[in-house]
PAPA-104484 format. One record per residue: residue number from 1; residue in one letter; x, y, z of N, C-alpha, C, O in turn. Coordinates in nm, 2 decimals. Layout:
% residues N
SITE    i  aa    n_xx    n_yy    n_zz   ca_xx   ca_yy   ca_zz    c_xx    c_yy    c_zz    o_xx    o_yy    o_zz
SITE  NUM   A       X       Y       Z       X       Y       Z       X       Y       Z       X       Y       Z
...
% end
This chain:
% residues 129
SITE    i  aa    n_xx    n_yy    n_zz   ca_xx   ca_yy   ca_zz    c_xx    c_yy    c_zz    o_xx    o_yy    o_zz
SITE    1   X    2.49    4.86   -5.21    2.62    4.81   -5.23    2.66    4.73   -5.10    2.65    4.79   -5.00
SITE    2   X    2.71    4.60   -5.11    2.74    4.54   -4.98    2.89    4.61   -4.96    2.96    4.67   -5.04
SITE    3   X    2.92    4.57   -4.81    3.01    4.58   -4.73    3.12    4.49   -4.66    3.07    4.38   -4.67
SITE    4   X    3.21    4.48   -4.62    3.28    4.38   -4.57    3.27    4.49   -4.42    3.32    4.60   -4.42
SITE    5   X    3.21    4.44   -4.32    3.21    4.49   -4.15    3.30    4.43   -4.09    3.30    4.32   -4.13
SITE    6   X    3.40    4.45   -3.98    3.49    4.35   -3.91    3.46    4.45   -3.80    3.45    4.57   -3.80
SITE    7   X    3.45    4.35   -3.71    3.49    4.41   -3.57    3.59    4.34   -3.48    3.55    4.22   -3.46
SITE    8   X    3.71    4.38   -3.41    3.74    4.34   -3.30    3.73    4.41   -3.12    3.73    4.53   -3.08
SITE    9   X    3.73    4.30   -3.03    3.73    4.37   -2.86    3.79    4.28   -2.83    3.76    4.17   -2.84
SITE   10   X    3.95    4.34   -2.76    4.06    4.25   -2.72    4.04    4.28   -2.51    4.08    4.39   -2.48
SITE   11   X    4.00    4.22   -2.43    3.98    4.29   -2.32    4.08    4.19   -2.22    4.08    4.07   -2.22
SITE   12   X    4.16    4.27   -2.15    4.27    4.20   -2.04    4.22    4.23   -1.88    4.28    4.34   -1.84
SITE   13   X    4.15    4.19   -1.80    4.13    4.31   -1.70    4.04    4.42   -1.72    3.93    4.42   -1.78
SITE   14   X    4.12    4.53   -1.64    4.05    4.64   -1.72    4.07    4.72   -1.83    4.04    4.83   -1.86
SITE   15   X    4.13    4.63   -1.89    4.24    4.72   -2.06    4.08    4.68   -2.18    4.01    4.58   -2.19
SITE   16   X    4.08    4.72   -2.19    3.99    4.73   -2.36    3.99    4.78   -2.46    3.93    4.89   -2.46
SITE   17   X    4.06    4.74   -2.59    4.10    4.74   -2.72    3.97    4.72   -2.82    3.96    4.60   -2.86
SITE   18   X    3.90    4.79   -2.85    3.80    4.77   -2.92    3.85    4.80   -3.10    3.94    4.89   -3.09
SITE   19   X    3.83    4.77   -3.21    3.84    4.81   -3.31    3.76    4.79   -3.41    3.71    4.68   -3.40
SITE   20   X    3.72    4.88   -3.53    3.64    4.83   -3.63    3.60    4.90   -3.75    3.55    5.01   -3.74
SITE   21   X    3.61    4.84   -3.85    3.58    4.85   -4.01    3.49    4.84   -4.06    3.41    4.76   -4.04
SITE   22   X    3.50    4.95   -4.15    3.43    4.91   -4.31    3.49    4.89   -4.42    3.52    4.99   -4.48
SITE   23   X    3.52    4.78   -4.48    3.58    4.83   -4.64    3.48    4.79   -4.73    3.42    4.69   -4.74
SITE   24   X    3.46    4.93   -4.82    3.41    4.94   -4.92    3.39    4.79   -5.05    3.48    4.74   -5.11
SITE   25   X    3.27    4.76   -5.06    3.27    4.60   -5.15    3.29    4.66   -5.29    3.34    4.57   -5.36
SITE   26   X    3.29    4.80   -5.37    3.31    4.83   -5.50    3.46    4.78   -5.55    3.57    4.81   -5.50
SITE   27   X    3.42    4.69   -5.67    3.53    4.63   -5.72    3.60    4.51   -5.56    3.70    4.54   -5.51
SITE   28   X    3.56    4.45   -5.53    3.57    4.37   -5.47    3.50    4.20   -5.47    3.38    4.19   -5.44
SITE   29   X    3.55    4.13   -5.50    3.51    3.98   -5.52    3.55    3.93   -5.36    3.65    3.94   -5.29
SITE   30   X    3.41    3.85   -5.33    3.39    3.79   -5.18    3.40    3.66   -5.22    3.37    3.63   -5.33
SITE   31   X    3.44    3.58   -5.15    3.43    3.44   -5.13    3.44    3.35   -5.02    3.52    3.37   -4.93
SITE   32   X    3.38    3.26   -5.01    3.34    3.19   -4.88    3.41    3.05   -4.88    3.34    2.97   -4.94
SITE   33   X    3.50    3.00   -4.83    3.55    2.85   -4.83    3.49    2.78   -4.72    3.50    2.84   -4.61
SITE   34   X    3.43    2.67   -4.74    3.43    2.59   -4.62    3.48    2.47   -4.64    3.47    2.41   -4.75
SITE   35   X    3.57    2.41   -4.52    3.63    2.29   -4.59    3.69    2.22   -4.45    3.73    2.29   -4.36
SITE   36   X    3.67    2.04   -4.45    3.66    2.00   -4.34    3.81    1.92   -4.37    3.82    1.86   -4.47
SITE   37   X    3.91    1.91   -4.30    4.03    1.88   -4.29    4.03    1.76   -4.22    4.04    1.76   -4.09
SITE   38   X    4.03    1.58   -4.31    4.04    1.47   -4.21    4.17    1.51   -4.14    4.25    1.60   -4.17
SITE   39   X    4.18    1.36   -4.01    4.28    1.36   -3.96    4.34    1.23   -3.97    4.26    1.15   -4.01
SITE   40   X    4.47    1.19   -3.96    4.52    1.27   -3.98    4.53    1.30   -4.13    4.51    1.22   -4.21
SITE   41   X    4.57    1.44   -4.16    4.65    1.42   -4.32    4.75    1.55   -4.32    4.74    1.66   -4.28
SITE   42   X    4.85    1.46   -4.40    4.93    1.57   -4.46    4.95    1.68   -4.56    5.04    1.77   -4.58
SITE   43   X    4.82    1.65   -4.62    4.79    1.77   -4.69    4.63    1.82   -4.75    4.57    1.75   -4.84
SITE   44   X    4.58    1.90   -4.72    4.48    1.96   -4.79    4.46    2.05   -4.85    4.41    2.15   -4.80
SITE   45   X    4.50    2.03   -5.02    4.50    2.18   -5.03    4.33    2.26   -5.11    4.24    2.20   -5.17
SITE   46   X    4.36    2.43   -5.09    4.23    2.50   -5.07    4.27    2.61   -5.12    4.33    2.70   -5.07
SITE   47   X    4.20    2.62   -5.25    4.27    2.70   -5.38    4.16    2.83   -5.32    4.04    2.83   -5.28
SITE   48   X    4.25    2.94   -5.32    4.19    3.10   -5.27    4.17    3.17   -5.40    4.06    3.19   -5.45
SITE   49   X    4.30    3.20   -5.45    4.31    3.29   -5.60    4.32    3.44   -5.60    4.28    3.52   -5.69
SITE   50   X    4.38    3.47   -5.49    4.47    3.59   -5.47    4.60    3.60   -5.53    4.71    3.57   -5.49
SITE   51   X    4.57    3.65   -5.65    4.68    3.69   -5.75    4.84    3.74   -5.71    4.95    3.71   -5.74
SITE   52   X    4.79    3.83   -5.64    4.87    3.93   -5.59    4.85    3.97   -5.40    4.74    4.02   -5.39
SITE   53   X    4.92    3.96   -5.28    4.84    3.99   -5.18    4.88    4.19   -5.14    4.88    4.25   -5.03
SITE   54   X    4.90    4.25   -5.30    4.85    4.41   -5.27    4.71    4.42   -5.29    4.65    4.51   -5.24
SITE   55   X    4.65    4.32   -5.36    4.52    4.34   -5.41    4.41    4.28   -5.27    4.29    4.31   -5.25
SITE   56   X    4.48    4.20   -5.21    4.38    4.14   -5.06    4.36    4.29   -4.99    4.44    4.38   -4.98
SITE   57   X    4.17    4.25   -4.94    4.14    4.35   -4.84    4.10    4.31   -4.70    4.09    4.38   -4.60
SITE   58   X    4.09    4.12   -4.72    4.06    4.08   -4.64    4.07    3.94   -4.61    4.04    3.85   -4.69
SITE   59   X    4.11    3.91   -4.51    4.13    3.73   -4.53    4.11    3.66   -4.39    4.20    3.66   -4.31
SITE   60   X    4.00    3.62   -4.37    4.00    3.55   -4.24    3.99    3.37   -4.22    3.90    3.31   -4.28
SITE   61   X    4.08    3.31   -4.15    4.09    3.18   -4.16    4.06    3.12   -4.02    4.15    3.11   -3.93
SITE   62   X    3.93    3.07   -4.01    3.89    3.03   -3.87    3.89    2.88   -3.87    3.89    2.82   -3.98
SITE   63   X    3.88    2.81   -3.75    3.91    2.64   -3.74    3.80    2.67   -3.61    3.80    2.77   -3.53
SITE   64   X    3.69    2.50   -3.59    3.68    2.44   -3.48    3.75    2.42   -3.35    3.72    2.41   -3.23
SITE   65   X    3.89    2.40   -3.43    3.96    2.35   -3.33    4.13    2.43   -3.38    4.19    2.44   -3.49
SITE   66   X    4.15    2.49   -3.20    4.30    2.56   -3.22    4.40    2.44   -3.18    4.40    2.39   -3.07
SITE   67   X    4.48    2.42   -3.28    4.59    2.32   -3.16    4.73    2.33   -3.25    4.75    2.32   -3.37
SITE   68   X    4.78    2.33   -3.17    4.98    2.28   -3.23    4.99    2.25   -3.33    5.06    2.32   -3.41
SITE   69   X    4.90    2.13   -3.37    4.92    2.05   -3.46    4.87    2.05   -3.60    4.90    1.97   -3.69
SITE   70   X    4.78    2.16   -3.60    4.71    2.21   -3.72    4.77    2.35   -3.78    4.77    2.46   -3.73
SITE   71   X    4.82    2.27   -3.93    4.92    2.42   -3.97    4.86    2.43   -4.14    4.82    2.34   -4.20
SITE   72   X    4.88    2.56   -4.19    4.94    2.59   -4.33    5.02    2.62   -4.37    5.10    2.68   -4.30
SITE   73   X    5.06    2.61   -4.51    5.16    2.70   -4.58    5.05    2.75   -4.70    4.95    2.71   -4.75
SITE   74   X    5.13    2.86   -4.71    5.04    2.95   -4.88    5.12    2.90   -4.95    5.23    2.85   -4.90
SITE   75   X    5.09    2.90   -5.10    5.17    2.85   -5.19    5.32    2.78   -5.18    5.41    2.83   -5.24
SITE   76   X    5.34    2.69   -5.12    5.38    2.60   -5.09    5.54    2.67   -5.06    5.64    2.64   -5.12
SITE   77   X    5.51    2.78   -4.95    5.59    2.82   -4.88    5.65    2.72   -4.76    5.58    2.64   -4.70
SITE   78   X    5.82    2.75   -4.77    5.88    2.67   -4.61    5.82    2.63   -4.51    5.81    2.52   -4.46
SITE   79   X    5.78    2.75   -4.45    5.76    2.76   -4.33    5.57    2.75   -4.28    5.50    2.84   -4.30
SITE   80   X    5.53    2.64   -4.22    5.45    2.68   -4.20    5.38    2.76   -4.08    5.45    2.79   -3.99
SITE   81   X    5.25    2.79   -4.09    5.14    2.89   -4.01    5.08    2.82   -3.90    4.97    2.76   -3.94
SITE   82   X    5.09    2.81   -3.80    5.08    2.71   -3.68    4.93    2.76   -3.63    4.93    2.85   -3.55
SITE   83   X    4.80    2.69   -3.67    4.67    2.73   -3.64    4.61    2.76   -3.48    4.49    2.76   -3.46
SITE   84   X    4.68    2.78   -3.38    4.69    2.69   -3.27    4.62    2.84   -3.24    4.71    2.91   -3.20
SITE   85   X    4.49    2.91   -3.24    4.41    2.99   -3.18    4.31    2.99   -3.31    4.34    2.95   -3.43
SITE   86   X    4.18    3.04   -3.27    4.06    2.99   -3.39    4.06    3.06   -3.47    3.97    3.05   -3.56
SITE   87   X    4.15    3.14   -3.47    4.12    3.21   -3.64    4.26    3.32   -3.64    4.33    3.37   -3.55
SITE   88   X    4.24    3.34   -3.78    4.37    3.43   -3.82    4.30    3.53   -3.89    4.20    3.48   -3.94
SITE   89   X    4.31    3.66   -3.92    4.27    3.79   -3.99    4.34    3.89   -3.99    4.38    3.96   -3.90
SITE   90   X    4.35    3.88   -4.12    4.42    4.00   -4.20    4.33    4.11   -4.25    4.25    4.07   -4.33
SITE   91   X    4.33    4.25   -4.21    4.29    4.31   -4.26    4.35    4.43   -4.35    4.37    4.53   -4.28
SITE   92   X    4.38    4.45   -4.50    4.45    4.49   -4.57    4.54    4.40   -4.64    4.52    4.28   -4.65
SITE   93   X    4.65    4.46   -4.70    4.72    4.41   -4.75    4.87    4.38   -4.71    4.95    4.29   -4.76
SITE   94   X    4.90    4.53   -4.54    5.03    4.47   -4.50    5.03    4.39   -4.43    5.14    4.32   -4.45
SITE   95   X    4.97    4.35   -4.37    5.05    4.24   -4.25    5.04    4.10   -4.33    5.12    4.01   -4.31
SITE   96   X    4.95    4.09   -4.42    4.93    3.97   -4.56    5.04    3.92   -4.58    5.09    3.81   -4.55
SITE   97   X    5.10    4.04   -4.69    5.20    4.04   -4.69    5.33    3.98   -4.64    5.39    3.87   -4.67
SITE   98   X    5.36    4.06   -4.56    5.47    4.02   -4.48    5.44    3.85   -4.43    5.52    3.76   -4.47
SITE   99   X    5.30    3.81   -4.33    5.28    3.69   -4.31    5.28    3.57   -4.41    5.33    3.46   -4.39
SITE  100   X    5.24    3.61   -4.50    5.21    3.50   -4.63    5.23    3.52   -4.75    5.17    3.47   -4.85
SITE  101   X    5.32    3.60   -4.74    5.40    3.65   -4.91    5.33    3.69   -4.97    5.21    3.70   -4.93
SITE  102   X    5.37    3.72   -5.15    5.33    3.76   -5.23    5.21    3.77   -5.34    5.18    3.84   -5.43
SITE  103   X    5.14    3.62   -5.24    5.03    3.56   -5.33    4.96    3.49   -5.23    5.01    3.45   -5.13
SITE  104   X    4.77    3.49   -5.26    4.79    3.37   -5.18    4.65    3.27   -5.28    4.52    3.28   -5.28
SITE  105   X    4.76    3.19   -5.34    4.67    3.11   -5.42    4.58    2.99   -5.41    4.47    2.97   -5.44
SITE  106   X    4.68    2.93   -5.34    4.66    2.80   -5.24    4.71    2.77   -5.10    4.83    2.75   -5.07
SITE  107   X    4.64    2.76   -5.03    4.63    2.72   -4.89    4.64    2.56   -4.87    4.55    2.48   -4.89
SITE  108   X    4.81    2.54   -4.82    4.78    2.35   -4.76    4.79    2.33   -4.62    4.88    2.36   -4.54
SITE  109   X    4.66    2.28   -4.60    4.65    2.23   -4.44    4.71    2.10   -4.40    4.66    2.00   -4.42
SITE  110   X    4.78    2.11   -4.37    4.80    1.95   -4.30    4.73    1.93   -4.12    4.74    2.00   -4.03
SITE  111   X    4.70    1.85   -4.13    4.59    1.83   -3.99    4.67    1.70   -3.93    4.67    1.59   -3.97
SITE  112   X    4.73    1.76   -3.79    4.79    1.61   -3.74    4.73    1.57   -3.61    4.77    1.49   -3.53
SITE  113   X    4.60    1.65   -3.60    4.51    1.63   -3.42    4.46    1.50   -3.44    4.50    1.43   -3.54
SITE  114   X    4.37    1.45   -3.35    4.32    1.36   -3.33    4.16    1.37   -3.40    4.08    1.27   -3.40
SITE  115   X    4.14    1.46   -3.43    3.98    1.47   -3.48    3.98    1.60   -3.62    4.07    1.68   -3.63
SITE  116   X    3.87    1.59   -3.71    3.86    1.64   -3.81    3.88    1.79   -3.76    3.87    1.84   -3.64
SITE  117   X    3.90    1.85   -3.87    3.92    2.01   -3.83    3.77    2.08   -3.97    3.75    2.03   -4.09
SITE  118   X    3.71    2.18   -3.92    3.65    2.25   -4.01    3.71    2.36   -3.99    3.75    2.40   -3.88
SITE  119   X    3.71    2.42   -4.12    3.79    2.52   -4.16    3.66    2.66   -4.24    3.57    2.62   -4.32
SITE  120   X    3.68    2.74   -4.22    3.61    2.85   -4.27    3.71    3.02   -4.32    3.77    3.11   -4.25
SITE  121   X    3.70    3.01   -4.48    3.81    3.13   -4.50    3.70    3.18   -4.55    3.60    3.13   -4.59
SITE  122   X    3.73    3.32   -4.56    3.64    3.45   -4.61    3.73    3.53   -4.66    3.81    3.57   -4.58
SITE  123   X    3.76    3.57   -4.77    3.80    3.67   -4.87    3.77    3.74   -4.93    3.67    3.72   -5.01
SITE  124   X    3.85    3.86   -4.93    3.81    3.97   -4.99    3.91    4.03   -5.11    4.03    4.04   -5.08
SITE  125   X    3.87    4.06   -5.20    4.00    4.11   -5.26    3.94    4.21   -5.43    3.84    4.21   -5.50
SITE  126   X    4.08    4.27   -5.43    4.03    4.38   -5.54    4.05    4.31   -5.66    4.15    4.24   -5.68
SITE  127   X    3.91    4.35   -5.78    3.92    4.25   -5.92    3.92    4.37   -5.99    3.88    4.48   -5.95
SITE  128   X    3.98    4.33   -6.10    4.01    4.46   -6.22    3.86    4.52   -6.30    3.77    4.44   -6.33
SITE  129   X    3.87    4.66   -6.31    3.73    4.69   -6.35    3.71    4.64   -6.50    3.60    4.66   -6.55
% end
């Protein structure tokens, strides 16, 4: 049976924050996006299909490039998600939540840098038996 493994090591000095998972792949649908974001544009959107985000176990959204100017909204929420470090990861369903509401169906990038952005999401989420 496969696995979803995550690891993180946050190190400041001599502080080290190591952390790391397993979640179980039973009843779990994976998926892999790759998608290259011209520049500029104001919209790219990048259909996920998270129904619900109680059902996400996992969502990681990584970029080539961190900057200012590279943002999302989930389902074509207000406020956008300012990409400006290489990757974002949620693991579970609360912090999902709270960050990206209720759903996360569709992902719009708008890309305002000066060069293409590649984008790589990985999802995890629970499907009905």
């Amino acid at each position: 049976m496969a696995t979803i493994d995550w690891a993180v090591n946050v190190t400041f000095g001599s502080w080290q924050i190591p952390n790391k998972g397993t979640i179980d792949g039973s009843g779990v649908a994976v998926d892999r996006i790759d998608v290259a974001i011209p520049k500029p544009t104001p919209s790219t959107k990048v259909k996920v299909g998270v129904d619900s985000t109680d059902d996400l176990k996992f969502l990681l959204i990584t970029s080539d490039i961190a900057d200012a100017n590279l943002a999302y909204t989930v389902d074509a929420q207000a406020n956008p998600v300012v990409l400006d470090a290489p990757l974002h990861l949620f693991v579970g369903s609360g912090a999902a939540k709270s960050a990206l509401g209720p759903s996360v169906q569709v992902i719009d990038f708008n890309n305002g840098t000066k060069g293409p952005a590649n984008i790589t999401i990985f999802v995890g989420r629970t499907v009905a038996p």
